[in-house]
Each structure stands twice: as structure tokens, then as C-alpha cells.
N, CA and C of each residue as an Amber inpcrd file, in Angstrom:
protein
   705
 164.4020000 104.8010000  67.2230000 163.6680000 103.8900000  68.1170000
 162.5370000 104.6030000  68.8250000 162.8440000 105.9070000  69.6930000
 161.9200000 106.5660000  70.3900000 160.7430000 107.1620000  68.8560000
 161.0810000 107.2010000  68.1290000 160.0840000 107.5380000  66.6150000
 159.2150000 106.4240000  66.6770000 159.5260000 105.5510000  66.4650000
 159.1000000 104.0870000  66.1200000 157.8370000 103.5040000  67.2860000
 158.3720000 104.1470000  68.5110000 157.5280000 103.6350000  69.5860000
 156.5780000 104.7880000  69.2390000 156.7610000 106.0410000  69.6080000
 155.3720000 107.1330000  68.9250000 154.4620000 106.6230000  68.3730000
 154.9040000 105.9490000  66.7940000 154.0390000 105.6380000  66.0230000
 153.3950000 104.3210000  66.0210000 153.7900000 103.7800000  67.4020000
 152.8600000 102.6190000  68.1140000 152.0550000 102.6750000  68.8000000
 151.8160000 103.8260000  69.7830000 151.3520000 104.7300000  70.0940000
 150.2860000 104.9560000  70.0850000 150.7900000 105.7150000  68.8750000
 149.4770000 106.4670000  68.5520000 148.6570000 105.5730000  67.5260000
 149.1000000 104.3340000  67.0720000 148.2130000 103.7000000  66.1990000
 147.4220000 103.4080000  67.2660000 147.6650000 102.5290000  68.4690000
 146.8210000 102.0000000  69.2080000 145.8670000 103.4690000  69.7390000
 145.9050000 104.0740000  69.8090000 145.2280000 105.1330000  70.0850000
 143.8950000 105.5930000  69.1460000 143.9730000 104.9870000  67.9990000
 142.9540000 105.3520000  66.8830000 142.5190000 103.9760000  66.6450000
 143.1330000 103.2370000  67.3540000 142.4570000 101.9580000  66.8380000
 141.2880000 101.4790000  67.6120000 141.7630000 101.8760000  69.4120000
 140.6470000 101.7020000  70.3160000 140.2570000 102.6310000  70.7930000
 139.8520000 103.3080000  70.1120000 139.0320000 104.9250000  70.6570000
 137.9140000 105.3460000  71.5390000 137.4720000 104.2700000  71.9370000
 136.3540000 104.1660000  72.9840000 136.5540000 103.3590000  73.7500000
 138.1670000 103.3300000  74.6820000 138.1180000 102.2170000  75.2510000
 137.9050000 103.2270000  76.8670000 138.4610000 104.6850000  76.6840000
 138.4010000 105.4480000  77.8700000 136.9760000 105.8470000  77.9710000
 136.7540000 105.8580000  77.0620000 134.8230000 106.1770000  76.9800000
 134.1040000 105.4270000  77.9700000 134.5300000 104.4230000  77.2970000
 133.4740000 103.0830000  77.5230000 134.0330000 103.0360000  79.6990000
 134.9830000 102.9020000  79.7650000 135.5960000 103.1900000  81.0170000
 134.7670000 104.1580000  82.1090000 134.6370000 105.1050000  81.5390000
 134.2630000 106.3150000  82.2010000 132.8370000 106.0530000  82.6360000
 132.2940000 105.9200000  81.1970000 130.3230000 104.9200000  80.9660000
 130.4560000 104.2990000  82.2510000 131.3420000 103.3090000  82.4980000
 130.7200000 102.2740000  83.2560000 130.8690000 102.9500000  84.4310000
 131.6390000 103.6010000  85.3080000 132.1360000 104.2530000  86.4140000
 131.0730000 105.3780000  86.4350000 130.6100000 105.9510000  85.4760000
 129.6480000 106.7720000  85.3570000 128.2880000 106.5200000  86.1000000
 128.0010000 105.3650000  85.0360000 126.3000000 103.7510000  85.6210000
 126.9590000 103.5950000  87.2890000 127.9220000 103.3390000  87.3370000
 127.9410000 102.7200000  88.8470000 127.8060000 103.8410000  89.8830000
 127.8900000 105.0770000  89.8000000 128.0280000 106.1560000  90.5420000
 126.4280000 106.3190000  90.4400000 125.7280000 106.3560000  89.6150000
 124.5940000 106.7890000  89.7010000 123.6990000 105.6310000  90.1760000
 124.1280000 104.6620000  90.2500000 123.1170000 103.2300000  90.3390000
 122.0270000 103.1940000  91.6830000 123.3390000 103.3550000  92.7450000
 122.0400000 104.1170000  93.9550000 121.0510000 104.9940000  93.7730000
 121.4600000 106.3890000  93.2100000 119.9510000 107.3170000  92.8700000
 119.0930000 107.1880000  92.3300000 119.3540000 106.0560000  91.3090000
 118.7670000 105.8810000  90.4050000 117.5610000 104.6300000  90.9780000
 117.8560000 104.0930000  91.5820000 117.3530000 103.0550000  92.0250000
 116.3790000 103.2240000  92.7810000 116.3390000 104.1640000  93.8210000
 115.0810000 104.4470000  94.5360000 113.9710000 105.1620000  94.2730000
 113.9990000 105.5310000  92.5220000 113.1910000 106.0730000  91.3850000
 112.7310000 104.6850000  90.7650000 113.2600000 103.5390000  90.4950000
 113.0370000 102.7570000  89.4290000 111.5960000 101.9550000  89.8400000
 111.1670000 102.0910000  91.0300000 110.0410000 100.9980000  91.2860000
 108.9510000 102.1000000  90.9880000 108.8300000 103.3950000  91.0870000
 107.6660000 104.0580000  90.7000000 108.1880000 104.4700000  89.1110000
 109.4720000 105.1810000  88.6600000 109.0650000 105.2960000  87.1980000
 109.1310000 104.2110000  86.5230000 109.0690000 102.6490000  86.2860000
 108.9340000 101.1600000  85.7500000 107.4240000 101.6950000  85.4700000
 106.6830000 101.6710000  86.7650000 105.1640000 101.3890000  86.5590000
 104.3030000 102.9430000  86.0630000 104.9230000 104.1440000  85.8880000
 104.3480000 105.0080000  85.3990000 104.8680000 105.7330000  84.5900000
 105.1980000 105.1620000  83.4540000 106.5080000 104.8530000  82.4730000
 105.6520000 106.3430000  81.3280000 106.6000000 107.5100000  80.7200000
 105.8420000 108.2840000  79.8950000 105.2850000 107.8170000  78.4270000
 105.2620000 106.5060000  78.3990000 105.3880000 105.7880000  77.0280000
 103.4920000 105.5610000  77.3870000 103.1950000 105.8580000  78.5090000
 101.5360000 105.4850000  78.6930000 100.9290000 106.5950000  78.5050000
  99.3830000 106.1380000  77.9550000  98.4790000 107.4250000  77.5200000
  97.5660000 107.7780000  78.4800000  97.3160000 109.1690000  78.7370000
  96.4910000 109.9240000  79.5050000  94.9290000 109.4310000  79.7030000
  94.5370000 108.6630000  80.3580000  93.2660000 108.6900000  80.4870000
  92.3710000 110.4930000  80.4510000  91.1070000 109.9010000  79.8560000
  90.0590000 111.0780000  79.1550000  89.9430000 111.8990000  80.7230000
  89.4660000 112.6430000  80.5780000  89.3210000 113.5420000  81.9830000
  87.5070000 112.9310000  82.4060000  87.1550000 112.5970000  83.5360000
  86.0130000 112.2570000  83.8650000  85.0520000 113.6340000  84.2670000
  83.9200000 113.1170000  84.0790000  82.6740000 114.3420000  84.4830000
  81.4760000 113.9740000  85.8420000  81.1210000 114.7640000  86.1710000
  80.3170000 114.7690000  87.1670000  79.4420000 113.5340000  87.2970000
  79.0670000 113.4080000  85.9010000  78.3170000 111.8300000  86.4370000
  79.0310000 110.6430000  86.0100000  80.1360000 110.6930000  85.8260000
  81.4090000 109.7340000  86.1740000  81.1550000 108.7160000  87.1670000
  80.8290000 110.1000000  88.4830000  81.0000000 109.4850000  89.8150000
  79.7740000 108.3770000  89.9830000  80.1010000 107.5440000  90.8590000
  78.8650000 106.6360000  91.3350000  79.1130000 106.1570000  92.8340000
  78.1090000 106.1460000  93.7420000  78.2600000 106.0550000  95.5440000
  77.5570000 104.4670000  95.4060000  78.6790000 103.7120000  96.7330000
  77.4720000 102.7170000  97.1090000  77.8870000 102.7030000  98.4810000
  76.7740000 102.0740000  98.7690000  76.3560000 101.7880000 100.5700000
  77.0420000 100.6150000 101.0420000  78.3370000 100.7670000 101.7040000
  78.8400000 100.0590000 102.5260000  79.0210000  99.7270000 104.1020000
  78.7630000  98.9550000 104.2510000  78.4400000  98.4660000 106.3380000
  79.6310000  98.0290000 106.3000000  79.7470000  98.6400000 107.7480000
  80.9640000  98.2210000 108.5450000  82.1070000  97.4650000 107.9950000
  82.9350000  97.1510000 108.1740000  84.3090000  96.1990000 107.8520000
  83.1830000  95.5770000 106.2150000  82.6700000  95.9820000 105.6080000
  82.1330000  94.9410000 104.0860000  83.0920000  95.3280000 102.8350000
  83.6010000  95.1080000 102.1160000  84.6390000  94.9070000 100.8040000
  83.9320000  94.8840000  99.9680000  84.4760000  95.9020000  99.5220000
  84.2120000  96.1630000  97.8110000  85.4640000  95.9680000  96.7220000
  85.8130000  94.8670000  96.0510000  87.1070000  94.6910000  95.1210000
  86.3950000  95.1400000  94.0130000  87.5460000  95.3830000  93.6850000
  87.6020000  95.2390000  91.5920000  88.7090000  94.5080000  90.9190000
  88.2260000  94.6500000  89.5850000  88.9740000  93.5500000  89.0350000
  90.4920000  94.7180000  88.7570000  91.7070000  93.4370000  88.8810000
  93.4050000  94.7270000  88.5700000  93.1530000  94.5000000  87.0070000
  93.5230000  95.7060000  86.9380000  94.0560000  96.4560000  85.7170000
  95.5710000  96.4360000  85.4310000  95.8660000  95.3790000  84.4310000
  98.0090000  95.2930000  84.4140000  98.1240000  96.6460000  83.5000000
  97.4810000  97.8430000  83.1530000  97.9630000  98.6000000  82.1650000
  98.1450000  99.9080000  83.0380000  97.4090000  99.7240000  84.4170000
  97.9360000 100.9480000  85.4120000  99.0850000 100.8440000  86.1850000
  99.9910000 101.5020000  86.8010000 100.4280000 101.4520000  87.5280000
  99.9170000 100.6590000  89.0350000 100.6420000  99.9910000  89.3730000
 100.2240000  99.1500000  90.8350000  99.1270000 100.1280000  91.8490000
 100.3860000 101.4500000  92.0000000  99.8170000 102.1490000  93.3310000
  98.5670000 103.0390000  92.4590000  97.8630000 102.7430000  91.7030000
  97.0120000 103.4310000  90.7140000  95.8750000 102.7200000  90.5290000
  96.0770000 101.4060000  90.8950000  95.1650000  99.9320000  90.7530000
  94.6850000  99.9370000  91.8050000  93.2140000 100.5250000  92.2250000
  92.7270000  99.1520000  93.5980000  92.0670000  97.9260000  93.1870000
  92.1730000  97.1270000  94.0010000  92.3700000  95.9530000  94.7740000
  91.1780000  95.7120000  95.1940000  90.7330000  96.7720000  96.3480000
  89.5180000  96.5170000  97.3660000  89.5790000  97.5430000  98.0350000
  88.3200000  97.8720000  99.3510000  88.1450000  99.0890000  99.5020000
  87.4620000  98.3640000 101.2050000  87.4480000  99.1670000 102.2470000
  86.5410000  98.6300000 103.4070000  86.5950000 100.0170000 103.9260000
  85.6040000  99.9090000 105.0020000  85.6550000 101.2730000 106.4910000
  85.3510000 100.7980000 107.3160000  85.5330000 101.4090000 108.6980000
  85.1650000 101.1430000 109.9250000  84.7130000 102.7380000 110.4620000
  83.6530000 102.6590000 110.9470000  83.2230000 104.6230000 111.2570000
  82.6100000 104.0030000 112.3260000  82.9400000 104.6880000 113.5540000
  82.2560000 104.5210000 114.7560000  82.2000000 105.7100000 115.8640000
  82.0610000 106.2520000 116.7270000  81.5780000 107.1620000 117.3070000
  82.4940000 108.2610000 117.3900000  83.4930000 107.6670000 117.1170000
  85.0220000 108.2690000 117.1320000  85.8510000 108.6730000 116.5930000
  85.7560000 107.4860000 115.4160000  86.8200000 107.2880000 114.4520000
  86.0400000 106.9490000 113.0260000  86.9540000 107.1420000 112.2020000
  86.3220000 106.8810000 110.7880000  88.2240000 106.6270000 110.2890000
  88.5440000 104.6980000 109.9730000  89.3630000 104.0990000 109.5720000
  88.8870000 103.7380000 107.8950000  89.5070000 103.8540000 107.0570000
  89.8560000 103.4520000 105.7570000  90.4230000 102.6130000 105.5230000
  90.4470000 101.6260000 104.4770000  91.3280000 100.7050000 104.0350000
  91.2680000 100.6570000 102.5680000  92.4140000 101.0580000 102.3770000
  92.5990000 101.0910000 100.3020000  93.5470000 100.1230000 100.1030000
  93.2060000  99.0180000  99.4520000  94.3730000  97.8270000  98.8660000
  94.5970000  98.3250000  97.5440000  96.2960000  98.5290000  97.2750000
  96.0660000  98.2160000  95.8130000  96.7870000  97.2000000  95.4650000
  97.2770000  97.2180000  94.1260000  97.9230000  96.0030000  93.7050000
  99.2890000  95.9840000  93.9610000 100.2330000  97.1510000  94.2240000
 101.4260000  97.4280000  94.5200000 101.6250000  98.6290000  94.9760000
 102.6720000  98.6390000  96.3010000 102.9450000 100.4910000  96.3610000
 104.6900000 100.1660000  96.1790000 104.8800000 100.8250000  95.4320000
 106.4410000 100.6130000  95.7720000 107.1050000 101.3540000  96.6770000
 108.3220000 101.4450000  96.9360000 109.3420000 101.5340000  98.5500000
 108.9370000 103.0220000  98.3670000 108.9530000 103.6630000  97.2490000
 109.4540000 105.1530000  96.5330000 108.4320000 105.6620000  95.9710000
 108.1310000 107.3960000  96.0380000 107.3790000 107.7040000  94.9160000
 108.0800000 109.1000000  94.9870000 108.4440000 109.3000000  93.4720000
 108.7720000 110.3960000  92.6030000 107.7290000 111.9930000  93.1950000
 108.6600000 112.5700000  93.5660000 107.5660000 113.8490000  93.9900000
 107.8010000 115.2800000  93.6810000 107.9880000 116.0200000  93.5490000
 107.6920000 117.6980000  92.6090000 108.5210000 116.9280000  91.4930000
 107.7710000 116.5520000  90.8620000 108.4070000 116.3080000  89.4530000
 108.9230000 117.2280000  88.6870000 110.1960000 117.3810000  87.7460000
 110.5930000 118.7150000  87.4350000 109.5950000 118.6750000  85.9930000
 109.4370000 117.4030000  85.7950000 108.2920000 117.9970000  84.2440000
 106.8040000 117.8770000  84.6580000 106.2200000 118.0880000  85.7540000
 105.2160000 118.2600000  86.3590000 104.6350000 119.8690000  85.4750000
 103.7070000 120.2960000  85.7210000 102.6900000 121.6200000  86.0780000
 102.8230000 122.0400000  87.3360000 102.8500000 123.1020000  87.4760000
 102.9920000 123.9090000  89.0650000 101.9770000 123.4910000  89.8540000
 102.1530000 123.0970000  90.6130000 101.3380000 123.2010000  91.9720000
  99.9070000 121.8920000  91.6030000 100.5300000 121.0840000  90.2280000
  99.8290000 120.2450000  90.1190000  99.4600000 118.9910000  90.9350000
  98.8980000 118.4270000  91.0480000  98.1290000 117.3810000  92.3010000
  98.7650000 115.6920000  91.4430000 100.1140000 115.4820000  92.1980000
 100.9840000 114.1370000  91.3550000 100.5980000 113.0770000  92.1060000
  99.8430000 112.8240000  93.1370000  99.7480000 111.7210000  93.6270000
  98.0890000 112.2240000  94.7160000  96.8470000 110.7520000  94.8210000
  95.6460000 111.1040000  95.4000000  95.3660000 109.9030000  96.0220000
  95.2720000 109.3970000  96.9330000  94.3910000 108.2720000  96.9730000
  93.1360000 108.7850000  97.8840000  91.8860000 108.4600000  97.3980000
  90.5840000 109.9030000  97.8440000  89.7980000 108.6830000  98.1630000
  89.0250000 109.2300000  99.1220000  87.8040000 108.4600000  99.2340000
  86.5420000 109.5760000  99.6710000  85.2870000 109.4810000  98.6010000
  84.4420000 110.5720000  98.7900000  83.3280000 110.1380000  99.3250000
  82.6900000 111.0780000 100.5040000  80.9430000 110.8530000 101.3700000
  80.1850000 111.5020000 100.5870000  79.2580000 111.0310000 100.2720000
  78.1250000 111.9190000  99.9850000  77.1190000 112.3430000 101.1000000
  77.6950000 113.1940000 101.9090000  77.8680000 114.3730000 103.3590000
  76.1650000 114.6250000 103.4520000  75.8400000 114.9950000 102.0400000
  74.7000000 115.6530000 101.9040000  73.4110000 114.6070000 101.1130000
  74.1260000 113.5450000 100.8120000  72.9330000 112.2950000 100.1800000
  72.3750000 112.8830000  98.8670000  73.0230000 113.7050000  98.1950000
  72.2510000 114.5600000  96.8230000  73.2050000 113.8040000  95.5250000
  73.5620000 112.8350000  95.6580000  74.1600000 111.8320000  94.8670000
  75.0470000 112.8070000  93.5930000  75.3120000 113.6630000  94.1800000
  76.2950000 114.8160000  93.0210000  78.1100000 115.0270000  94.1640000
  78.7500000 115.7590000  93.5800000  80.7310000 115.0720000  94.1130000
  79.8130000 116.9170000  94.5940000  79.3880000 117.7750000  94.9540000
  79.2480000 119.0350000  94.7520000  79.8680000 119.5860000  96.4690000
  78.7490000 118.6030000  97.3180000  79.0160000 119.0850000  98.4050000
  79.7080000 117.9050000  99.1940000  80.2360000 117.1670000  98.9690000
  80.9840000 115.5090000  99.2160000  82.2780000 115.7620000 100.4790000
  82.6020000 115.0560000 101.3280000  83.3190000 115.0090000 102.2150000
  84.4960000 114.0560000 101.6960000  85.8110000 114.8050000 101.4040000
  87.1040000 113.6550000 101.1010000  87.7550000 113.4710000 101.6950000
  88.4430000 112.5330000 102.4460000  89.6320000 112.8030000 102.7230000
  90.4840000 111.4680000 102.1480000  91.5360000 111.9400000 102.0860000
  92.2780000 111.4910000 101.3000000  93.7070000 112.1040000 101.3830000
  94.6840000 110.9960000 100.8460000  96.0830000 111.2010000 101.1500000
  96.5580000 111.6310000  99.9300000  97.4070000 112.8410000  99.4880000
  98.0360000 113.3470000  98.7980000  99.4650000 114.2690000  99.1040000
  99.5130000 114.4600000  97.6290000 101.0720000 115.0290000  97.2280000
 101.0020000 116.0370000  96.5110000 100.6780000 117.4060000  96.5930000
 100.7230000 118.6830000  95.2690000 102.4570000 118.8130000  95.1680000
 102.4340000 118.9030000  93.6900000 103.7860000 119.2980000  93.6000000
 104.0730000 120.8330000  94.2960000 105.3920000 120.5950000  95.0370000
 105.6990000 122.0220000  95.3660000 107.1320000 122.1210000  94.5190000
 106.9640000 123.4410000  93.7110000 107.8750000 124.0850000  92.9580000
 108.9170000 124.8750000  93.6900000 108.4920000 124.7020000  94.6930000
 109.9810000 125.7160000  95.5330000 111.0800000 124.4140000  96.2480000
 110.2910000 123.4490000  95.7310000 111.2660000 121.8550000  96.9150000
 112.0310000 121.2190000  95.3320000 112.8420000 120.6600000  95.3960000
 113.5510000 120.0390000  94.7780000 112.8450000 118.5130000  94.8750000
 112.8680000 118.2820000  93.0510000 112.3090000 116.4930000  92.8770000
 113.4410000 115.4950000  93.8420000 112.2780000 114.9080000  94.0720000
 113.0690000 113.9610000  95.3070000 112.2770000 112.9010000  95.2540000
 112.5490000 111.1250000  95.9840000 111.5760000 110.2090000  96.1440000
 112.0550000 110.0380000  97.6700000 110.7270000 109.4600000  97.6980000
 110.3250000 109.4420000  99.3710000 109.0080000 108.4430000  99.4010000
 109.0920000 107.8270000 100.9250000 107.7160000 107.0650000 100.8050000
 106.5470000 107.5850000 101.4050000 105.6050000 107.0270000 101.1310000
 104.4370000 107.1680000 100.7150000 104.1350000 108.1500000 102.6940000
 104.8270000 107.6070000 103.4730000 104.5000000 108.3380000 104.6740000
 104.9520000 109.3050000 104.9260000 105.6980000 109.9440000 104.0740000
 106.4880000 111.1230000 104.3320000 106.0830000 112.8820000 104.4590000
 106.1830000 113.0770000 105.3360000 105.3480000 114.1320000 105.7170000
 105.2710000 115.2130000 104.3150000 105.6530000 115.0860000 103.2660000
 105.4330000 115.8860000 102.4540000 104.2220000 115.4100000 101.7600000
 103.9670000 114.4040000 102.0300000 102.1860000 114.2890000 101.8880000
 101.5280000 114.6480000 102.5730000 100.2180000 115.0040000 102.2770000
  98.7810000 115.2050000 103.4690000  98.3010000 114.2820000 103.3500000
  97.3560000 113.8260000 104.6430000  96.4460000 113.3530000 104.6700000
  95.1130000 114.0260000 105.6730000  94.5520000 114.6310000 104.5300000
  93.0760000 115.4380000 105.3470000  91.9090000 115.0620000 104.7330000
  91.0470000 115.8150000 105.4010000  89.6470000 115.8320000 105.1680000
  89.5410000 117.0520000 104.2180000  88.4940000 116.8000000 103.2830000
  88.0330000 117.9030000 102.4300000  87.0210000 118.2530000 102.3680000
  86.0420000 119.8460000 102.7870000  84.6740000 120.0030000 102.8360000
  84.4530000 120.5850000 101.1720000  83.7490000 120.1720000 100.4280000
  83.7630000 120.4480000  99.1220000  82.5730000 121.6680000  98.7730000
  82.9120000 122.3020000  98.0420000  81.7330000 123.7510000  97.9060000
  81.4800000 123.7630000  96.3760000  80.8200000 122.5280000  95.8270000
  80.4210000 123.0070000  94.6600000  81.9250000 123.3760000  93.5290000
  82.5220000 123.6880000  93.2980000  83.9950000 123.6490000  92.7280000
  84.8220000 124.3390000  93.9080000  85.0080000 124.3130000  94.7970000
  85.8280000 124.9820000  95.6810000  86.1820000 123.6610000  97.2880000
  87.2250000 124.3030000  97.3800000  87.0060000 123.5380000  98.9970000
  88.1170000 123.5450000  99.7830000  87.8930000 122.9080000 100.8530000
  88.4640000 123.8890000 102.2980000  88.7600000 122.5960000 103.4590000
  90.0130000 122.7010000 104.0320000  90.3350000 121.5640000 104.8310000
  89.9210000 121.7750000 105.7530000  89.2270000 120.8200000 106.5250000
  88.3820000 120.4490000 107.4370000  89.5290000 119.7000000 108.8170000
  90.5890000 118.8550000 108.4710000  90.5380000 117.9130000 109.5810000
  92.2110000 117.3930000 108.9740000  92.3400000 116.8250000 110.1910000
  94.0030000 115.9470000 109.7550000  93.5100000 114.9460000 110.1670000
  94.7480000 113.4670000 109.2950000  94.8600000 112.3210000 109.5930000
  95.8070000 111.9480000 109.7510000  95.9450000 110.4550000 109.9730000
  97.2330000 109.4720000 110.3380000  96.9540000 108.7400000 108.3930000
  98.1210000 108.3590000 108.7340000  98.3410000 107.1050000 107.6460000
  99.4950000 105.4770000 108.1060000  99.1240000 104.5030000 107.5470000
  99.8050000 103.7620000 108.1490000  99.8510000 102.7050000 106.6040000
 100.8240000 102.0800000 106.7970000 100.9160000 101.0270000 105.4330000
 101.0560000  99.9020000 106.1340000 100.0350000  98.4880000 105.4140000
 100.4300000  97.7030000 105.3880000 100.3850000  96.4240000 104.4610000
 101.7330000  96.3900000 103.8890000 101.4340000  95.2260000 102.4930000
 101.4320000  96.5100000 102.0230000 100.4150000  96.1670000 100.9520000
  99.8580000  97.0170000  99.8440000  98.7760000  97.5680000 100.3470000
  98.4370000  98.1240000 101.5420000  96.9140000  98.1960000 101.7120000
  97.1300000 100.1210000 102.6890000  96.8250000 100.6500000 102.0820000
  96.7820000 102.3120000 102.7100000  95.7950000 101.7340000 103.6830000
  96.3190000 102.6700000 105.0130000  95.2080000 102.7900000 106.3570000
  95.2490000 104.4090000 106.3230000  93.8410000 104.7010000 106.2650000
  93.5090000 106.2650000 106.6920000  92.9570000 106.3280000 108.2290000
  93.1790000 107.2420000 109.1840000  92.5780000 107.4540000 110.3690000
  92.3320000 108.7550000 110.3480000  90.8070000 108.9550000 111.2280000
  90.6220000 110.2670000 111.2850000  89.8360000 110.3990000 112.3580000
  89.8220000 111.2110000 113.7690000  89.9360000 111.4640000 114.9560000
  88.4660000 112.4740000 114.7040000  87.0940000 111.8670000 114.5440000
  86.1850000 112.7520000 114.8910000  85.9340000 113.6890000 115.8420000
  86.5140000 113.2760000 117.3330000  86.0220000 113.9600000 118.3400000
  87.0650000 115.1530000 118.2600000  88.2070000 114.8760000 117.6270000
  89.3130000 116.2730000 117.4710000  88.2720000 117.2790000 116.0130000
  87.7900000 116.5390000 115.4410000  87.2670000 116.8970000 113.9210000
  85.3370000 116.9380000 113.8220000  85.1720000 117.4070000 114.8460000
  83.4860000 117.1790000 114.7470000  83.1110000 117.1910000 113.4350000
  83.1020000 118.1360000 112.5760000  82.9760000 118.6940000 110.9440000
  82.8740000 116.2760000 110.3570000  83.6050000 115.9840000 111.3280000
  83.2030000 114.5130000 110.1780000  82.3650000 113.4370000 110.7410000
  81.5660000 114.2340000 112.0580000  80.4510000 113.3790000 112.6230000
  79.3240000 112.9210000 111.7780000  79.2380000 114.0220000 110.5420000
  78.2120000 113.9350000 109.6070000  78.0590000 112.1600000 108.8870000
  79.4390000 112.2020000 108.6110000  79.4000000 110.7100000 108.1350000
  79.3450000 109.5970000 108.7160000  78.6810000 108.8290000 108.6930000
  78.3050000 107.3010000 109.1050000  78.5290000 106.4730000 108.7400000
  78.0920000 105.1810000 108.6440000  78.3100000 103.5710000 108.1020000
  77.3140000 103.8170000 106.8040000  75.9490000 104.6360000 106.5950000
  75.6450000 104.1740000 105.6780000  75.5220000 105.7500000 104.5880000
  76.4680000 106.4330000 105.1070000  76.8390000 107.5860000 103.8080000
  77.2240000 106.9000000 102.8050000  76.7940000 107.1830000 101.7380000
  77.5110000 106.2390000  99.8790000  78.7790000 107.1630000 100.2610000
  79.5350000 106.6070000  99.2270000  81.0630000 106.6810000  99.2970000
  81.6800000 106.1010000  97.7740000  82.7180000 106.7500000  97.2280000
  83.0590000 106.2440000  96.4160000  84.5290000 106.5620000  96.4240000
  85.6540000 105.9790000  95.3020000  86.8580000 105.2190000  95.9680000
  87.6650000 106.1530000  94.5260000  88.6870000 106.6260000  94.5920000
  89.4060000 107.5460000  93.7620000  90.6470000 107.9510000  93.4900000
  91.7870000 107.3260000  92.6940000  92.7020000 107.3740000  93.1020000
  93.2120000 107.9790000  91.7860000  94.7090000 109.0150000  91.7760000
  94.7000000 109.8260000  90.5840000  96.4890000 109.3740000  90.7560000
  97.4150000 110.0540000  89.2860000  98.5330000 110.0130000  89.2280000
  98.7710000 110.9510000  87.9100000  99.5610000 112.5960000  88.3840000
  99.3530000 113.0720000  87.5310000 101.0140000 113.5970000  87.1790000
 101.5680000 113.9380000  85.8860000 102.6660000 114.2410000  85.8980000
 102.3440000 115.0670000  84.3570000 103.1230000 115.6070000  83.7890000
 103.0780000 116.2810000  82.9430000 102.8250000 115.4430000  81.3440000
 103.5730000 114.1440000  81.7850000 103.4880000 112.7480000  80.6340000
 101.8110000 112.7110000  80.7800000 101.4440000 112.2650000  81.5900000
 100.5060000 111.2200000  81.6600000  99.6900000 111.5450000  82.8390000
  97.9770000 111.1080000  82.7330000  97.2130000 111.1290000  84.2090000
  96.7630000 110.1330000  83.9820000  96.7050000 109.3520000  85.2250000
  95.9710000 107.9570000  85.2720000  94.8620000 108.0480000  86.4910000
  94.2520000 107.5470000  86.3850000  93.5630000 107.2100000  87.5590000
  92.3330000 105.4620000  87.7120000  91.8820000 105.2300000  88.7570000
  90.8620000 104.4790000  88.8940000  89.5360000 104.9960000  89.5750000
  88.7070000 103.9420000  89.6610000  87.9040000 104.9160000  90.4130000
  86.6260000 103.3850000  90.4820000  86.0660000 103.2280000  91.9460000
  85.1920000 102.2640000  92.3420000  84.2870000 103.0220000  93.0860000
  83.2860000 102.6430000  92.9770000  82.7810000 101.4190000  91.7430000
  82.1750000 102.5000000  90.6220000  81.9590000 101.7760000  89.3430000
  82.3390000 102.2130000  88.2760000  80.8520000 101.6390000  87.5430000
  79.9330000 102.5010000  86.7950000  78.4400000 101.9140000  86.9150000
  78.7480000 100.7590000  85.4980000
């Protein structure tokens, strides 16, 4: 009898052979479902299955003359990523202050940061906005500031939002291929729409710029898959 049951046993044992598997799988998915989740709204939209946009050149760039609170949109692009897409673009620069406004089409809660299949010390996230400081219609000697993310290789990949102090947001004095931080900012989200602030009278270095410095609009996403970017206005 105790023979007999053995060999009942063990038939059922070869018969459903993936039933502890399949068990484990699912307990497996459910353990990870939280971590996983606060990755899924930025890797969905910057998926490695997309191709590298060409690398742009110096006369890429193009400036236009914007007054006060005036909007500049473009048309969305569904083949970029949301937070990669603008939307529209405005400023406010006044004796004091120099405010930004970058809409894009989506930011999600999360963004993916020292990516482990990144490049060292590569630049994974930009949203830029450039002065032409000097009016010589070249990016050479251009004033940026702009909010970013360099991967750091000594921090562990992690997601975090977009305000998280492991981003900057500064000013950039540009030297011809070189350049040198000038100034800190605030950042503030709302909707989909980045707010840059930047405190001239703490930052004299950005009195230079005015309401009618050209300016142009620049936003990058770089990972070891793939670089995307946009860029307004676009001749």
C-alpha cells in the first residue's frame, strides 16, 4: 500500500512540473511590482527599442526674439518621449529675475537616474534654454541655464522626481567648447510645465540677458540605448 501511494506520488510530480514554478513566478511579479512601478512611467516612454537621433551641429541651432510672457509652441512629436517633447516655451526677465516656462507633453511621477547601462559621467537628462549673451548668433559664447542630471557612477540607479536635489538647476557661461557655472536656481512643476527661477541680483553674471536676447529651447535624453532630443525653434 505505502509502495502504491509512492508511485502516486511521484506520477503527479512529473505530470505537473511547473506548478511550484509557476507559484514562485507569481510571488516573485508581486514582490517586485512596487519597484518596478516607479520606473514604468519613464522606461514605457524611453523604451531601448527607439533609435538615436543624428548628433546636431553648430548651425543646428537657431535664436528667436521673444517679449515678455509671448509663446512659442511646436507641434508634439508621439515618437519622443513626453518629457522630451515640448509643447511651448515663454519668459519673464525683469530687473531681478529671469523665470522660464518649458511645457512639455508629459513628465512622469519618476525619472530613471545613473543608469547602470549609461556612459560615465554621461549627461541622462537636460531641459536647456540658451541666450545669445553676446548677439553673434553662434551656441560659442551663449548663456544656459538649465535643469539637469549627469549620471553619477559612485550613486546607485535609482528613480526620483524631477525636483530632486540630485538634479541641478544652473546657469552656464559657455567658452567656445568649454564652460563654467555661473549661478543657481529654483525649479518648480506644474502640470507638465517646468518653472526655472533665477535670482539676478544674487547672480549679476545674468544681468546681461534681457527680454530681447534670442534664445533657443533644448531638451536632451541620453542613456547608453538611445539619445533623443528636441529643440525650438527649428529653421
Amino acid at each position: 500500500m505505502k509502495l502504491l501511494r509512492f508511485f502516486i506520488v511521484l506520477s503527479l510530480v512529473f505530470l505537473f512540473p511547473s506548478c511550484s514554478g509557476q507559484d514562485e513566478s507569481s510571488v516573485s511579479h508581486e514582490e517586485n511590482t512596487d519597484v518596478s512601478a516607479t520606473a514604468t512611467d519613464t522606461q514605457e516612454k524611453a523604451s531601448p527599442q527607439m533609435t538615436s537621433m543624428p548628433l546636431l551641429s553648430r548651425s543646428d541651432y537657431h535664436y528667436t526674439v521673444l517679449r515678455n510672457d509671448e509663446l512659442i509652441s511646436d507641434d508634439t512629436n508621439p515618437s519622443l518621449p513626453g518629457f522630451v517633447d515640448i509643447v511651448s516655451f515663454k519668459k519673464i526677465i525683469t530687473d531681478t529675475e529671469i523665470t522660464l516656462f518649458i511645457e512639455m507633453r508629459e513628465l512622469p511621477e519618476t525619472f530613471r537616474i545613473n543608469q547602470t547601462d549609461a556612459h560615465s559621467d554621461i549627461l541622462e537628462y537636460s531641459w536647456r534654454v540658451n541666450f545669445d549673451a553676446d548677439y553673434d548668433d553662434t551656441i560659442s559664447y551663449d548663456i544656459s541655464l538649465v535643469h539637469q542630471k549627469f549620471r553619477d557612477r559612485q550613486k546607485p540607479e535609482n528613480n526620483v522626481e524631477i525636483t530632486d536635489p540630485a538634479f541641478q538647476t544652473v546657469g552656464i557661461q559657455h567658452q567656445v567648447n568649454t564652460g563654467q557655472n555661473i549661478a543657481e536656481g529654483s525649479i518648480e512643476i506644474e502640470g507638465n510645465t517646468i518653472i526655472m527661477k533665477f535670482d539676478t541680483d544674487i547672480y549679476p553674471d545674468l544681468k546681461i540677458i534681457n527680454e530681447n536676447t534670442p534664445v533657443f529651447i533644448f531638451i536632451e535624453y541620453n542613456s547608453d540605448n538611445v539619445y533623443l532630443y528636441d529643440l525650438i525653434p527649428r529653421q
